[in-house]
C-alpha positions as CSV (number, residue, x, y, z in Angstrom):
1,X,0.0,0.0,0.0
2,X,2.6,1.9,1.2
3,X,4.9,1.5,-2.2
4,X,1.3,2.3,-4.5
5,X,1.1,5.4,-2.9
6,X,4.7,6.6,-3.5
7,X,4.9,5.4,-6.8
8,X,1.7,7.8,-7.3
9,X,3.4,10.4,-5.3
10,X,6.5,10.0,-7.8
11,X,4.5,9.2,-11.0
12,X,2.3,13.1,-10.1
13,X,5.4,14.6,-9.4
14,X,7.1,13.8,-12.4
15,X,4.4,15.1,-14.2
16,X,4.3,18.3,-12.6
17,X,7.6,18.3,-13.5
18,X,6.9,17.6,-17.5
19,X,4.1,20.2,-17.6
20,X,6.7,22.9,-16.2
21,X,9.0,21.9,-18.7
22,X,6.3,22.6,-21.4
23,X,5.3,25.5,-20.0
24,X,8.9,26.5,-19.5
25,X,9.6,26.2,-23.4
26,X,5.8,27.7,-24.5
27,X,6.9,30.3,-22.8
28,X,10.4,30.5,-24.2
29,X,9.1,30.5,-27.4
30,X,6.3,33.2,-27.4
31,X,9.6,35.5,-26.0
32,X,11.5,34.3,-28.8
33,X,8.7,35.0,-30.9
34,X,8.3,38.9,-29.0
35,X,11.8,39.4,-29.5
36,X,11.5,39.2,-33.6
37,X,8.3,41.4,-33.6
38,X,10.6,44.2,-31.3
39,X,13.3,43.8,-33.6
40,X,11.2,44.4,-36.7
41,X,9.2,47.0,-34.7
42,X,12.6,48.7,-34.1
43,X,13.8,48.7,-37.9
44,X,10.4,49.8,-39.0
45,X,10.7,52.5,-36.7
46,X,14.2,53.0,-37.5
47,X,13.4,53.2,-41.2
48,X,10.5,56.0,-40.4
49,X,13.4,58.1,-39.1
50,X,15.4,57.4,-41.8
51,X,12.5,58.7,-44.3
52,X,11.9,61.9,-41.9
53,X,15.0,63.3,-42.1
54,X,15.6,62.8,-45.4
55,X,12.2,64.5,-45.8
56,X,13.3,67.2,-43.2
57,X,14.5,69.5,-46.2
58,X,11.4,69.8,-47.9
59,X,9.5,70.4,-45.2
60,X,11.5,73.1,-44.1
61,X,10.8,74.3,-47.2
62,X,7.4,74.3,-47.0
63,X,7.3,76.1,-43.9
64,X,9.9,78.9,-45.4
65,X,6.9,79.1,-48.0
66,X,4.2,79.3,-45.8
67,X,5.9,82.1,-43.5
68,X,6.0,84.1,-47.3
69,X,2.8,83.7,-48.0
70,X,1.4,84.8,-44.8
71,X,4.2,87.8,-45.3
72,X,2.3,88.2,-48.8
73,X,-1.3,87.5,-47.6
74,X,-0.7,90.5,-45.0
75,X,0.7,92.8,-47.5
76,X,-1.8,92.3,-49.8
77,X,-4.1,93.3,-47.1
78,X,-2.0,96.5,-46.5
79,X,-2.2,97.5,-50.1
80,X,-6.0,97.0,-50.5
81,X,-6.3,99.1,-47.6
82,X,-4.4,101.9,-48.7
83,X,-5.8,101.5,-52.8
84,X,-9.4,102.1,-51.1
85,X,-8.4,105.1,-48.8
86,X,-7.0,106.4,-52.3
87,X,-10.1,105.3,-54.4
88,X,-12.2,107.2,-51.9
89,X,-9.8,110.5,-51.8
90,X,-9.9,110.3,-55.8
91,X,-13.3,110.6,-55.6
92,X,-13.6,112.9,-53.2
93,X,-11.3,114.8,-55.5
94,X,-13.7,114.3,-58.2
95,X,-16.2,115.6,-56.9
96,X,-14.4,118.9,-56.4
């Protein structure tokens, strides 16, 4: 009786033992398999940098160009101001 129930014992322990070995190299594996998709995460992200500074440039550009234009937009206000304060003294004129 004795011997049955150590061999159980035994028997239940090794199999705890086989399961945590299992889970042991599931688990290995799924962090193997996190380990890739961080690497290619990382390159990706790398590669996004990579592509944003070589667009840097440009956008510079395009902010250079936008600063004009607002320089422009606010000048072109100025001068249509100052064309109707002379429309309306030329016809103030002309009605002289």
């Amino acid at each position: 009786m004795y011997s049955n129930v150590a061999s159980l014992k035994r028997k239940s322990t090794c199999e705890d033992y086989r399961l945590l070995e299992n889970m042991n190299k599931l688990t290995s594996l799924k962090y193997m398999e996190m380990k890739d998709i961080s690497i290619n995460i990382s390159r990706n992200l790398q590669d996004l940098n990579n592509k944003y500074a070589s667009l840097q440039p440009y956008l510079d550009q395009i902010n250079q160009i936008e600063e004009q234009v607002s320089s422009l937009e606010q000048a072109a206000y100025k001068l249509d101001a100052y064309s109707k304060k002379l429309e309306a003294k030329f016809k103030k004129l002309e009605k002289r």
